[in-house]
C-alpha positions in Angstrom: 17.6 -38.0 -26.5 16.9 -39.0 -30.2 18.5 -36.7 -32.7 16.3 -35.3 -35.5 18.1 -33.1 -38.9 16.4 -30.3 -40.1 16.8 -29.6 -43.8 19.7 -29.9 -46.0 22.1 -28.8 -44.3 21.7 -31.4 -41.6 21.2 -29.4 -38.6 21.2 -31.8 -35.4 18.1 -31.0 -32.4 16.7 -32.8 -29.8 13.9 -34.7 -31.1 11.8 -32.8 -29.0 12.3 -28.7 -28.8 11.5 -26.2 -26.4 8.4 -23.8 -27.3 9.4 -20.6 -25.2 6.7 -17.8 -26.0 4.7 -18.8 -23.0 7.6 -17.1 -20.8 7.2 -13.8 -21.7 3.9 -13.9 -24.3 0.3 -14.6 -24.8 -0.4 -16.6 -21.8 -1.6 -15.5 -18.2 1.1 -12.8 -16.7 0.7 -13.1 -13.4 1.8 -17.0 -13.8 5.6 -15.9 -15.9 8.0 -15.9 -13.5 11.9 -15.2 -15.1 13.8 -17.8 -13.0 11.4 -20.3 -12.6 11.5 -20.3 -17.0 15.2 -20.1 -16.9 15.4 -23.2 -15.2 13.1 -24.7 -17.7 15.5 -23.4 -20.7 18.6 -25.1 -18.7 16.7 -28.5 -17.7 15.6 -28.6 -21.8 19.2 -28.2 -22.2 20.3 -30.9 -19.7 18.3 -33.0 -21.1 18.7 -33.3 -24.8 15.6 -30.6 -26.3 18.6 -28.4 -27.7 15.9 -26.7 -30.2 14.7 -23.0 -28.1 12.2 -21.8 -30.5 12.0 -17.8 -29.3 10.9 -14.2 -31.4 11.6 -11.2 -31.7 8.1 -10.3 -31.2 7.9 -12.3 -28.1 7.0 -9.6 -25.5 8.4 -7.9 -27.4 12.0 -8.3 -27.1 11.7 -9.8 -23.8 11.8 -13.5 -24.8 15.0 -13.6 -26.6 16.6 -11.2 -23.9 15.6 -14.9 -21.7 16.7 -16.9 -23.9 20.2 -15.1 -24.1 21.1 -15.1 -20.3 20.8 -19.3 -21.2 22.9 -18.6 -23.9 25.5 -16.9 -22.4 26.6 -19.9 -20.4 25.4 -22.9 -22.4 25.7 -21.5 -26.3 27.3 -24.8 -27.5 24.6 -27.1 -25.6 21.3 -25.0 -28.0 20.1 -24.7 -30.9 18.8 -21.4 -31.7 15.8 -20.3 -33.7 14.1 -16.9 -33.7 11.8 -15.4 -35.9 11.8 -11.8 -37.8 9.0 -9.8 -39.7 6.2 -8.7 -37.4 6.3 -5.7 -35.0 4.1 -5.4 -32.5 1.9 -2.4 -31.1 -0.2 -1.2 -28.8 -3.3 -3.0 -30.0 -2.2 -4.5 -33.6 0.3 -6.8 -35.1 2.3 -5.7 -38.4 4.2 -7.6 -40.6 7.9 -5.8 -42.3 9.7 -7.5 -44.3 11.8 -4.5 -45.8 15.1 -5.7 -46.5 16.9 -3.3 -44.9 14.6 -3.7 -41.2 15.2 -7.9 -41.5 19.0 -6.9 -41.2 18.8 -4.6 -38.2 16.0 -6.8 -36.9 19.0 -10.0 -37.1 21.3 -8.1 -35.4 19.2 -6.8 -32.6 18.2 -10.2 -31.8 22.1 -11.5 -32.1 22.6 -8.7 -29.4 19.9 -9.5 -27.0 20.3 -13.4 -27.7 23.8 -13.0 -26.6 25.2 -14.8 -29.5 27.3 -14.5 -32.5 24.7 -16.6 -35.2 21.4 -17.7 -34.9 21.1 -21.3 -36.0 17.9 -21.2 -37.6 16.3 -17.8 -38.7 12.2 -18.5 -39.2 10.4 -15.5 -41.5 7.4 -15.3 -39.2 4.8 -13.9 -41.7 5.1 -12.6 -45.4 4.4 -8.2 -45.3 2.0 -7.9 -48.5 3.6 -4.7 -49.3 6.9 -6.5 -49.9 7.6 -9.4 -52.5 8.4 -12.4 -50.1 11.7 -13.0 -52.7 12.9 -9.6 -51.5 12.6 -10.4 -47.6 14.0 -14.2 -47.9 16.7 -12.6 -49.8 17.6 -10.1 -47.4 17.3 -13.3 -45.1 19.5 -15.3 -47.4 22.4 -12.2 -47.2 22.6 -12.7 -43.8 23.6 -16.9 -44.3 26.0 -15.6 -46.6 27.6 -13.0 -43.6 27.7 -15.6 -41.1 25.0 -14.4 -38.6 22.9 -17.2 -39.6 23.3 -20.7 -40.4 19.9 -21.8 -42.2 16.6 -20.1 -43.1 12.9 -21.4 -42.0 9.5 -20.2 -43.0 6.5 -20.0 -40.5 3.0 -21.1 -42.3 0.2 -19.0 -42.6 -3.1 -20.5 -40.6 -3.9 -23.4 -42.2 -7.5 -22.2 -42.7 -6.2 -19.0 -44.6 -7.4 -20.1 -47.7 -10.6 -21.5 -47.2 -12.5 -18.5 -47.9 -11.3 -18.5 -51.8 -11.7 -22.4 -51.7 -8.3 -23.2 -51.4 -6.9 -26.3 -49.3 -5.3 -25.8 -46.1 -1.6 -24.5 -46.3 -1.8 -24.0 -50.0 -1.2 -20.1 -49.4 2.3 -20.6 -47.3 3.2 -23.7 -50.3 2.7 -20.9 -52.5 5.3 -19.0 -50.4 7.8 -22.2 -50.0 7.9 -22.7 -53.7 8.3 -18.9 -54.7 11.3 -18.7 -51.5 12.9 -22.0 -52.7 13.9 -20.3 -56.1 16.2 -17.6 -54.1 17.9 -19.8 -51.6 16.9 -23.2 -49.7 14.3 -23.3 -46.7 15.7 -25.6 -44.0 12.7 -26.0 -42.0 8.8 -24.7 -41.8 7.0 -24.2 -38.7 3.2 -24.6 -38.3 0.7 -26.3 -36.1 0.3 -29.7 -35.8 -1.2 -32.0 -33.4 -4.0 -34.7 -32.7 -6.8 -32.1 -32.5 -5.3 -30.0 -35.3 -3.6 -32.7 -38.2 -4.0 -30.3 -41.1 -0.8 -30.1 -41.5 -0.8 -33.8 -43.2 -2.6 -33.3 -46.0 -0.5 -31.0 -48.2 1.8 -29.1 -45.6 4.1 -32.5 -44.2 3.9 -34.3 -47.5 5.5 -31.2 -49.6 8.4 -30.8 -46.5 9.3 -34.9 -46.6 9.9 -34.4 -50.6 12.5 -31.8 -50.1 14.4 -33.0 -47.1 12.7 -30.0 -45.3 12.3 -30.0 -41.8 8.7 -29.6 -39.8 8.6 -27.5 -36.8 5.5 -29.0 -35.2 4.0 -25.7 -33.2 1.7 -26.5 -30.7 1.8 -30.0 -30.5 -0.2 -30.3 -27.3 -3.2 -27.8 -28.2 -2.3 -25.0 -26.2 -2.6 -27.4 -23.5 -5.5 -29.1 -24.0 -4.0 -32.6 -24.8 -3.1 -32.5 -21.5 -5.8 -33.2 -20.0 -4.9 -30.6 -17.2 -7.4 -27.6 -18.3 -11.0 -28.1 -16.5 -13.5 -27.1 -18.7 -15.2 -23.6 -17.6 -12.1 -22.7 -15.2 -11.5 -19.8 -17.7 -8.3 -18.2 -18.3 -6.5 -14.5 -17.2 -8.2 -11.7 -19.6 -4.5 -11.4 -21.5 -4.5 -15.0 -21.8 -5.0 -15.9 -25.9 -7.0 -18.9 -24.9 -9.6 -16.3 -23.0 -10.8 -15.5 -26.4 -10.2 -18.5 -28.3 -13.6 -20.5 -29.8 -12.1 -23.3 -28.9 -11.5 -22.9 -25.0 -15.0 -22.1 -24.2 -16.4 -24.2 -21.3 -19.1 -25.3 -23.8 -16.3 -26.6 -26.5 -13.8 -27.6 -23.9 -16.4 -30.4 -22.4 -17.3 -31.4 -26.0 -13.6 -31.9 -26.5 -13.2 -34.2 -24.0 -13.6 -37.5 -25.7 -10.1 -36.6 -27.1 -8.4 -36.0 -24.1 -9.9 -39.7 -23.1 -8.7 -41.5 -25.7 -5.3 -39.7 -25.0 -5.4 -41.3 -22.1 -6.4 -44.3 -22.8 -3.5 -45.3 -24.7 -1.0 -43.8 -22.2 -2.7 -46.5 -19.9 -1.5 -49.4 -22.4 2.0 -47.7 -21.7 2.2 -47.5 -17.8 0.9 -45.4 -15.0 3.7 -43.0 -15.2 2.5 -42.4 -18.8 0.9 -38.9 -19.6 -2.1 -37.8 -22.7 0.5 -35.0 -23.3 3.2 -37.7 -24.0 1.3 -39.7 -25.9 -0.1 -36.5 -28.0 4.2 -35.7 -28.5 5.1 -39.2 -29.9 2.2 -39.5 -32.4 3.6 -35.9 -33.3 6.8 -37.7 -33.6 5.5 -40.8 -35.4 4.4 -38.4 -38.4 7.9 -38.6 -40.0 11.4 -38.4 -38.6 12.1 -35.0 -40.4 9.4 -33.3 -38.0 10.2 -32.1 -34.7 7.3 -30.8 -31.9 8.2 -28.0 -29.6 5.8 -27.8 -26.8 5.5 -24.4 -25.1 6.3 -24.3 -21.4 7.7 -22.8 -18.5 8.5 -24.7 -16.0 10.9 -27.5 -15.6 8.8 -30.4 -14.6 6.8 -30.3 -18.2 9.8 -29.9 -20.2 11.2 -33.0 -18.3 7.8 -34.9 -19.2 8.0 -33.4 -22.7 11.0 -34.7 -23.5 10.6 -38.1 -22.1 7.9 -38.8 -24.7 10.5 -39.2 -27.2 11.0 -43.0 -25.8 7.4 -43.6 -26.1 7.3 -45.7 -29.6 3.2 -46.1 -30.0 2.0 -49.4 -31.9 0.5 -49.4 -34.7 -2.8 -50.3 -32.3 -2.0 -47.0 -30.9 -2.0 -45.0 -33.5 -5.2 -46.6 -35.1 -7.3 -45.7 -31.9 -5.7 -41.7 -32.1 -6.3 -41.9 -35.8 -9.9 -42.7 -34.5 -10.8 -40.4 -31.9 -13.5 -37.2 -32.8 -12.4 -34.5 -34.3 -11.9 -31.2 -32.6 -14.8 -28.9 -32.2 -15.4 -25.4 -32.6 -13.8 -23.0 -34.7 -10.4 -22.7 -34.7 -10.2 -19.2 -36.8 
């Protein structure tokens, strides 16, 4: 598989990662089985998506605990990065970012990740109670231990700020430019795909600038772009896309037209061409420094997944996805 860096210390991934939240969090239960996604982890592995994007939060706890028992055998084939800073509860989600919890929180997940350093350690969400400079410096103290090789920031929603006016991402730029001062960010993760570009305007430009990397999250629309959800099939009641605006059967059907023109261009490419494939390389065309990791949990899609990364779209291509609809319905 292609090779991507990520920031400036030149970490090497697969140009494609592996997303694993949907193994242990916010999709249907009853469809997680723990074998079945560690096969996945090991076929990402055998085939070249090094990248296993996991958190602490995850389950909680349960995610990395997967991730480790890969780990344990195959620690030189991966790329590790986990994330630190929310807790979850019964019914709410809270962010810390006390110094002294983002150190106990790093070595809790070294323990369950069954590793000695975590490659890339993400700050999943600023805690308003804490200056961010005081949690990316606790962050930055760990570098300088050894437990972890490079930092990563995860962006705030992209449509934080556009109650006060504000462009998309300018609230987590904000962030990156106060962080930047203490010690360098080596990558930022937030969404980006065909149905949801925001990310280009402000977000992808500022990372290019600074040879930082892009963690694409959700590169296929939680599954939409590939044209395998029927509209009005619903989802589990614990399933985030139950209560999602944008997964109603009324938006899914209007959404369509995307999914088509998907589809359409995989055609120009071969019959053994997917939409999701097609949705990964123009993910991939945005720049080399960006690097998509689809969410999945079984091994067939991470095989298709990562084969998108010898799909080189024309510039034809990439005219007709620059072209299609944009998504409907909220995506707050």
């Amino acid at each position: 598989m292609e090779r991507r860096t990520i920031g400036a210390a030149a970490l090497a991934v697969g140009a494609v990662g592996l997303g694993c939240m949907p193994m242990s969090w916010a999709y249907s239960a009853s469809l997680r089985r723990g074998d079945e996604s560690l096969r996945a982890v090991h076929r990402a592995l055998d085939v070249g998506s090094s990248l296993l994007d996991t958190a602490d939060m995850y389950g909680p706890f349960t995610n990395e605990l997967l991730v480790g028992r890969a780990l344990k055998e195959r620690r030189s084939d991966a790329f590790v990065s986990t994330k630190v800073g929310l807790l979850v509860g019964d019914q709410h989600i809270v962010a810390n970012g006390r110094p002294g919890y983002v150190k106990r929180a790093c070595d809790a997940s070294l323990r369950r990740l069954q590793t000695d350093v975590i490659d890339l350690y993400q700050l999943h969400r600023a805690d308003p109670e804490v200056p961010v400079e005081e949690t990316w410096g606790a962050m930055a103290e760990l570098v300088r231990a050894g437990k972890v090789r490079a930092l990563g920031l995860c962006a705030v929603g992209a449509r934080a700020g556009r109650r006060s006016g504000a462009r998309p991402h300018d609230v987590t730029i904000g962030q990156l430019e106060r962080v930047q001062q203490v010690f360098p960010v080596s990558a930022v993760q937030a969404e980006l795909s065909v149905w949801s570009p925001e990310a280009l305007e402000t977000l992808l430009p500022w990372c290019a600038t600074r040879g930082v990397g892009f963690l694409a999250a959700m590169p296929l629309g939680n599954g939409f772009l590939t044209g395998r959800l029927r509209p009005g099939a619903g989802f589990e009641a614990d399933d985030v896309r139950a209560r999602h605006p944008r997964f109603t059967a009324e938006m899914m059907a209007a959404n369509q037209p995307i999914v088509a023109g998907l589809r359409r261009v995989a055609r120009r490419h071969g019959a053994h061409v997917t939409p999701a494939q097609v949705a990964l390389a123009w993910v991939l065309a945005q720049g080399p420094h960006v690097v998509p990791v689809p969410g999945t949990k079984q091994e067939r899609w991470v095989t298709e997944n990562s084969a998108a990364t010898r799909l080189r779209l024309t510039a034809e291509d990439l005219r007709e996805v620059a072209g299609l609809p944009p998504a409907q319905g909220s995506w707050d």
